[in-house]
C-alpha positions in Angstrom: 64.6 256.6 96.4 65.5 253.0 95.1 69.2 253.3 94.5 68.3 251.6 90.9 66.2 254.8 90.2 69.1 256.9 90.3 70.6 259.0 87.3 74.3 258.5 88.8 77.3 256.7 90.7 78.2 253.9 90.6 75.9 252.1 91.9 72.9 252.0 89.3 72.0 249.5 87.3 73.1 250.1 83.6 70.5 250.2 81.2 70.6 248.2 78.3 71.8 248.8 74.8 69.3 247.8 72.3 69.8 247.5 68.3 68.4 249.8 65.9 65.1 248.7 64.4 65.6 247.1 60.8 64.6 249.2 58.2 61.2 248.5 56.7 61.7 245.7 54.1 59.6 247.9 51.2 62.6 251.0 51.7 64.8 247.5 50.1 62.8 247.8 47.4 64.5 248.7 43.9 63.0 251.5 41.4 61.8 249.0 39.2 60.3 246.7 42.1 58.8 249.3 43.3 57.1 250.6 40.2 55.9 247.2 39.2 54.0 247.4 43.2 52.4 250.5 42.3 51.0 249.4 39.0 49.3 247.3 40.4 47.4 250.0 42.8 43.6 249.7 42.2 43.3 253.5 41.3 44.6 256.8 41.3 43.4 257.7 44.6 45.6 254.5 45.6 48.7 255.7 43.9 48.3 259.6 45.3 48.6 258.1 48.7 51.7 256.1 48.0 53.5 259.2 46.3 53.0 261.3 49.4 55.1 259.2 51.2 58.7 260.4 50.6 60.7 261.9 47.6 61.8 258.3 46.2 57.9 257.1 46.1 57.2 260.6 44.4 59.4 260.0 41.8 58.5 256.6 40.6 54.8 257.5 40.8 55.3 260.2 38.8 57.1 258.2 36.0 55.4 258.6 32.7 54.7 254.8 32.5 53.3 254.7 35.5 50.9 258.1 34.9 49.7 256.5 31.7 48.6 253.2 33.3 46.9 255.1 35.3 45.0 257.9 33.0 43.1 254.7 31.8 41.2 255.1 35.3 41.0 258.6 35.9 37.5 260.3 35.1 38.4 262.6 32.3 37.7 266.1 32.8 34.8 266.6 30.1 34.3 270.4 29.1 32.0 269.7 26.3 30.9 268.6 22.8 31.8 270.2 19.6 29.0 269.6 16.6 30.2 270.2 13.1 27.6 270.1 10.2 28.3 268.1 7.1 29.7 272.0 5.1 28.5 273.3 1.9 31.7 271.5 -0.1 33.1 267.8 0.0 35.5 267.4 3.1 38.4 268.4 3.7 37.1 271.7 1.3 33.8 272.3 3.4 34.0 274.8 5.9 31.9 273.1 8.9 29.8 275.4 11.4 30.3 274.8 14.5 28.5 274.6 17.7 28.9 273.8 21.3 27.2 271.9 24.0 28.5 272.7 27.8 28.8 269.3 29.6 30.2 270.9 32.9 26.8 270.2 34.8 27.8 269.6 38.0 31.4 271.0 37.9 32.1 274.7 38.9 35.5 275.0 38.0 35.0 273.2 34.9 32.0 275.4 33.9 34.8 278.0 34.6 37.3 276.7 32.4 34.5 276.7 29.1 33.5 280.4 30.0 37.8 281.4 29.1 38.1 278.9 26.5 38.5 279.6 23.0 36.4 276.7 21.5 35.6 278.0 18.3 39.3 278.9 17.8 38.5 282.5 17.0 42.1 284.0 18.4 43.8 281.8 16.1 45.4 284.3 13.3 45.2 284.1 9.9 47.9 282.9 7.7 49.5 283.6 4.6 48.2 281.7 1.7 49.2 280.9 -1.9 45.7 279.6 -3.2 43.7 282.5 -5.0 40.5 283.7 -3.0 37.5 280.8 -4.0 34.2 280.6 -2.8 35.7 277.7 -0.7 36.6 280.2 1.9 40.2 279.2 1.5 41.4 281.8 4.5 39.8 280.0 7.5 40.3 277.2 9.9 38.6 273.5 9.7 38.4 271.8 12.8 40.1 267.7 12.0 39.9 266.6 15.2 40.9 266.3 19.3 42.7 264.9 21.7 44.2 266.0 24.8 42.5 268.8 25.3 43.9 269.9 22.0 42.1 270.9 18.6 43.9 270.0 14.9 42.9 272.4 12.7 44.2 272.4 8.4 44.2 276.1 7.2 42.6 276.8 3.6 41.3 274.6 0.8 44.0 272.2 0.5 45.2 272.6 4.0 48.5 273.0 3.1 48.9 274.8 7.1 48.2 272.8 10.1 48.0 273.8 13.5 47.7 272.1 17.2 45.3 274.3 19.4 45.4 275.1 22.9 42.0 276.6 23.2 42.0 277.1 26.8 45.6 277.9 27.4 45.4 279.7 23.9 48.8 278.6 22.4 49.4 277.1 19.2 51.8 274.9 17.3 51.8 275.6 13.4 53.4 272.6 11.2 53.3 272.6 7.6 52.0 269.4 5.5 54.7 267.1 5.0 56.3 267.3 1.2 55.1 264.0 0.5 52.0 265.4 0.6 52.0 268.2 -1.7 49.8 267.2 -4.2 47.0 265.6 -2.5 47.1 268.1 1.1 43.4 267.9 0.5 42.6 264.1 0.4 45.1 263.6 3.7 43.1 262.4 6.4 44.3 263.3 10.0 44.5 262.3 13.4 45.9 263.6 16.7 47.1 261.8 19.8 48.6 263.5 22.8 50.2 261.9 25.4 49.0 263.4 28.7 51.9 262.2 30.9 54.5 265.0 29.0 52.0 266.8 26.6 53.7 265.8 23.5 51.9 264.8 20.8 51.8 263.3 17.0 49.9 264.2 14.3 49.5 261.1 12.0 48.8 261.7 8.2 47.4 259.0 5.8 46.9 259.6 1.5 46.7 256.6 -0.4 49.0 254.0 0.7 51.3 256.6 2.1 51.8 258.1 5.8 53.8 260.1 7.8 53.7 261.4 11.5 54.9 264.9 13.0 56.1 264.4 16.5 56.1 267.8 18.6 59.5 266.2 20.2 61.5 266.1 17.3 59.3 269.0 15.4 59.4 266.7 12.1 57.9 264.8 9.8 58.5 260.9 9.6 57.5 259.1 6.9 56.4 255.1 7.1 59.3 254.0 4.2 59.7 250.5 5.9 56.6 249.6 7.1 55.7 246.3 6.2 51.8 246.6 6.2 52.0 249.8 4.1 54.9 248.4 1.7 53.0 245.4 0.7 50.3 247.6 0.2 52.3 249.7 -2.3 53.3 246.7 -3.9 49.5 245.3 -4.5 48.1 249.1 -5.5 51.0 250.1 -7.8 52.4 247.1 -9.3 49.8 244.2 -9.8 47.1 247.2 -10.6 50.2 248.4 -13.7 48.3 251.6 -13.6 47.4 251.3 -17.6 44.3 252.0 -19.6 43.5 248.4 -19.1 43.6 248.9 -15.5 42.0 251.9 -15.2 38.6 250.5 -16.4 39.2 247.9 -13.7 39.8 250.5 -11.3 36.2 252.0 -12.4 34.9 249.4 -11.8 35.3 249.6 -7.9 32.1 252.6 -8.5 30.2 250.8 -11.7 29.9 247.5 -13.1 32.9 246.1 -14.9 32.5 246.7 -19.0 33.5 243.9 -19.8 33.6 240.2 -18.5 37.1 239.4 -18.6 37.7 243.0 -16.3 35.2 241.4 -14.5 37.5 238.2 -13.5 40.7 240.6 -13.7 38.9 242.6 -10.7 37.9 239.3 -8.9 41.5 238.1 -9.1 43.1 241.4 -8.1 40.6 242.4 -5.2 41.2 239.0 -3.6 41.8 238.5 0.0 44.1 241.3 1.4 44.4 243.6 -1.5 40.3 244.1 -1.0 41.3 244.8 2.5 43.9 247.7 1.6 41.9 249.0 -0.9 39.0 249.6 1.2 40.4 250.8 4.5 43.2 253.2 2.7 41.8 254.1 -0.6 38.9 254.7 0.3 38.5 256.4 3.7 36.0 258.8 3.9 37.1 260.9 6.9 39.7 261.7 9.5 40.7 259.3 12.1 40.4 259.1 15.8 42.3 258.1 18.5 41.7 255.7 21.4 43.9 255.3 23.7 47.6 254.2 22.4 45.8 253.1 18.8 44.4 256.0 15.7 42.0 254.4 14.0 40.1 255.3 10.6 36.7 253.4 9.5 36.1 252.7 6.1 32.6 253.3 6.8 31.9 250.8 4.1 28.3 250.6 2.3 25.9 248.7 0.9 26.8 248.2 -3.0 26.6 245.4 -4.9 30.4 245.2 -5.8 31.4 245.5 -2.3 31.7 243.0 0.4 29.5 243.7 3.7 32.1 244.2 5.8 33.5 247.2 7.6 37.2 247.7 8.2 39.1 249.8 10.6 43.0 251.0 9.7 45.2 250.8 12.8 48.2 252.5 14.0 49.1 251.7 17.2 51.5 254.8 18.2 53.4 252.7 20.8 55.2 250.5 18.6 54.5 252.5 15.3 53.0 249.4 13.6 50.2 249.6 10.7 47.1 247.2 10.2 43.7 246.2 9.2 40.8 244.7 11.1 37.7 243.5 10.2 35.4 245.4 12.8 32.2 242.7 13.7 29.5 244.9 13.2 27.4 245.2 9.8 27.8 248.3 8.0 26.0 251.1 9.0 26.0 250.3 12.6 27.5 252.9 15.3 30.8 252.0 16.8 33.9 253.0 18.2 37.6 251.9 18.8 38.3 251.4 22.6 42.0 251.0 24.1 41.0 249.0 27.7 44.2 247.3 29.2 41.6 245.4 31.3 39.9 243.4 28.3 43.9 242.9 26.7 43.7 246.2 24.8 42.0 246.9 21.6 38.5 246.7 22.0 35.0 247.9 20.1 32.3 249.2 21.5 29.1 249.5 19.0 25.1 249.7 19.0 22.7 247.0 18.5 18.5 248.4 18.6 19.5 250.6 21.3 22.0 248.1 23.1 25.6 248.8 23.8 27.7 246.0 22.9 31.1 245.4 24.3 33.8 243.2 21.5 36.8 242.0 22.7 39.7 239.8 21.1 40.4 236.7 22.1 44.2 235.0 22.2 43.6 234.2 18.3 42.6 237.4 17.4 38.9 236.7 16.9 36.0 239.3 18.3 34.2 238.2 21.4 30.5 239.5 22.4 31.8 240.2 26.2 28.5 242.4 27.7 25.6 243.4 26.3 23.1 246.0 27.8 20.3 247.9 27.0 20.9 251.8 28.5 17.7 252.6 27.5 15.9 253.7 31.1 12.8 255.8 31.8 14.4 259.2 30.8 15.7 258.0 27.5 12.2 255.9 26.9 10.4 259.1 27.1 12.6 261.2 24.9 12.0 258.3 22.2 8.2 258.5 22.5 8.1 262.0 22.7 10.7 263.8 20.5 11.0 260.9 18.2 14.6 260.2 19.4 15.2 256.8 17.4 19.3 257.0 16.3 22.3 256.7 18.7 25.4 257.1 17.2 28.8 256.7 19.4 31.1 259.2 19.4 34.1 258.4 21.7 35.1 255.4 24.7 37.8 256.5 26.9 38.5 255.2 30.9 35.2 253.2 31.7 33.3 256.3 29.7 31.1 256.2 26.6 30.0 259.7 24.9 27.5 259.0 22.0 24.4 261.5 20.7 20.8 260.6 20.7 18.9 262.1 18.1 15.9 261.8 15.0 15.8 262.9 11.6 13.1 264.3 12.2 14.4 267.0 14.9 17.3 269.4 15.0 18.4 269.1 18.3 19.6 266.3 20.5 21.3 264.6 23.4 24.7 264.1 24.2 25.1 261.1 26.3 28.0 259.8 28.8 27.5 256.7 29.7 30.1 254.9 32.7 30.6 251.6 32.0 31.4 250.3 35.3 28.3 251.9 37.1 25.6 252.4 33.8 25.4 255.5 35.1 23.9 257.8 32.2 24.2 261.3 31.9 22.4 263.4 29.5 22.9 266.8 27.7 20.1 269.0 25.7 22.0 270.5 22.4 19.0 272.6 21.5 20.7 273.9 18.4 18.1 274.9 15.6 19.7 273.5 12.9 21.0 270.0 12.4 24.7 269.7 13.5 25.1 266.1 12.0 29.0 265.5 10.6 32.1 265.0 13.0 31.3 265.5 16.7 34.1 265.4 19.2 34.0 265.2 22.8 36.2 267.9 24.4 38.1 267.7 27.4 40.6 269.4 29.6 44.0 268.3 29.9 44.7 265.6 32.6 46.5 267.8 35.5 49.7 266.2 37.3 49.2 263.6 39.2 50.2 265.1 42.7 52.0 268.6 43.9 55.0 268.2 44.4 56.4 266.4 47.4 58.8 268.2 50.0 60.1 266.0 52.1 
């Protein structure tokens, strides 16, 4: 053996020392570096990958900010569609029938989850009520909206109770109507956002020129005081209107023509430019809001009369900086549309229906809407169920990551078809409701609660 082969003595040959390898210039990296890398992942799959990699990576994947960036591109986990009918009284006193339409085609252990669910809110108990027994059916639940794979529900005629539903885990937050409130519970018209990351969520109230939100972190109500957008609307509703006699014929004359010519010019002078805007899109809200994304939105769902303008306007809260406004939406009254929160198109975005096209608005850096895409989704299958079912109306429902839900259906029939639409690939999927009566009022896609993004990591 070559005596430089050896393992001892003297007479080897030393082998060299070498320097540890540098560590890998990305374990330099700061939290906030770092998190500013993985936002920029292309998708969830992307950023499931990097969070497997040690406890540190974990961690800042995991961060709330981070999960919400990326919720915008996860498929959410559809269960359903819940169909209300329009109720035998004038909302919020009508007590809406319900109904159901299983959109788990495809998905076992979704299909699963809707066979345990409580949709229809049945375990939810009765509560104790002050208002005398009415024909209104004051002792039972109306559904307001959802979010989050949670239901808001308002409890009796004036809906003095309100409660966030868990229908699949069955739980239930209760909350009572905010003081403020207390004599006009029934004219406050709701909306629900949950945040997904933490499963907190606010329930946002608007009456008149007033609103409040409950947060489930702090388990109270908040009302706007300082708000500029809803102080100035104060200011024009309840000072420059005086609230007198005088006035009050003015104020008729919103729903007939004025009496007289100089209410006439009174009206024209006080209805001007933003107070018209207020008055519409608070006052006179017909419904409860929605939410997309970071922004609840209500429509005015403005129509056709001759002392109205023809515009449709949209009141806006958008829950990440608390802020109240008004937009003029770019669509004639009476056309389909929805509200649409798409950090890839800057944000706040509309998505609406033109003769069976879906139109996608956007706002440019002045704050103008933009005609970005228009498409017709209108292929063979949805041709045929227009020539023969009659299937004429599409009305949008809901837009949320890449997705669009709306409902095809005729006056003419009773049933219909749900439609989710993806953006990205104009994929369309389609749904029977084969109810046999006409479930035409508030519809609401239902979904499952976003689950975390990874297990957690062991290493």
């Amino acid at each position: 053996m070559d005596p430089s082969e050896g393992t001892g003595g003297g007479g080897g040959a030393k082998k060299p020392k070498t320097s540890p390898a540098p560590a890998p210039l990305v374990a330099a990296l700061g939290d906030d570096l770092l998190r500013e890398i993985l936002l920029r992942l292309p998708d969830m799959a992307s950023l499931a990958n990097a969070a497997c990699v040690d406890k540190r990576w974990y961690g800042v994947a995991s961060d709330p900010a981070v999960f919400r960036r990326f919720d915008a591109l996860r498929r959410p986990p559809l269960l359903g569609f819940i169909l209300t009918d329009r109720g035998d009284q004038l909302f919020p006193r009508r007590c809406s029938n319900l109904y159901f339409v299983n959109a788990t085609r495809g998905f076992p252990d979704l299909r699963s989850v809707v066979a345990d669910a409580d949709i229809f809110f049945e375990d939810l108990p009765d509560v104790d009520s002050d208002e005398e027994e009415e024909e209104y059916y004051s002792d039972e639940w109306r559904l307001r909206g959802s979010a989050g794979g949670r239901l808001l529900l308002s409890y009796g005629r004036d809906g003095r109770v309100l409660a966030v539903y868990d229908p699949i885990a069955r739980t239930a937050v209760f909350l009572r109507a905010l003081d403020g409130f207390s004599y006009s519970t029934h004219m406050v018209r709701y909306a629900i956002s949950v945040d997904e990351a933490d499963g907190s969520f606010l329930v946002i109230g608007v009456v008149h020129c007033s609103a409040a939100v409950f947060s489930s972190s702090s388990g109270q109500w908040v009302k706007f005081e300082e708000d500029a957008f809803l102080k100035r609307s104060r200011r024009i509703l309840y000072e420059e209107w005086h609230w007198d006699p005088y006035d009050e014929d003015v104020m008729d004359s919103t729903y007939q023509p004025p009496r007289d010519g100089m209410a006439a010019g009174r009206r024209r002078k006080e209805w001007d430019g933003y107070g018209q805007d207020v008055f519409d899109s608070i006052n006179k809200i017909p419904g409860d809001g929605m939410v997309a994304g970071r922004f609840a939105y209500w429509r005015s769902d403005t129509k056709k009369y001759r002392h109205f303008d023809d515009v449709e306007r949209i009141l806006i809260l958008d829950t990440s900086t608390m802020k109240w406004s008004v937009i003029t939406a770019p669509v004639p009254p009476g056309e389909s549309y929805c509200v649409a929160d798409m950090p890839e198109n800057g944000g706040l975005c509309l998505i609406s229906i033109k003769e069976q096209s879906l139109q996608l608005w956007i706002r440019n850096s002045t704050g103008e809407w933009v005609l970005k895409e228009e498409f017709s989704f209108m292929d063979e299958r949805m041709k045929k169920l227009r020539r023969d079912e009659w299937m004429k109306r599409v009305r949008i429902l809901a837009a949320r990551a890449g997705y669009v839900y709306m409902e095809f259906w005729s006056i003419r029939k009773s049933h219909s078809y749900l439609l989710v639409l993806n953006l990205r690939t104009k994929k369309l999927d389609i749904f029977h409701n084969d109810a046999d009566e006409p479930y035409r009022g508030p519809a609401f896609p239902f979904f499952m609660a976003l689950p975390p993004l990874v297990v957690q990591h062991n290493d």
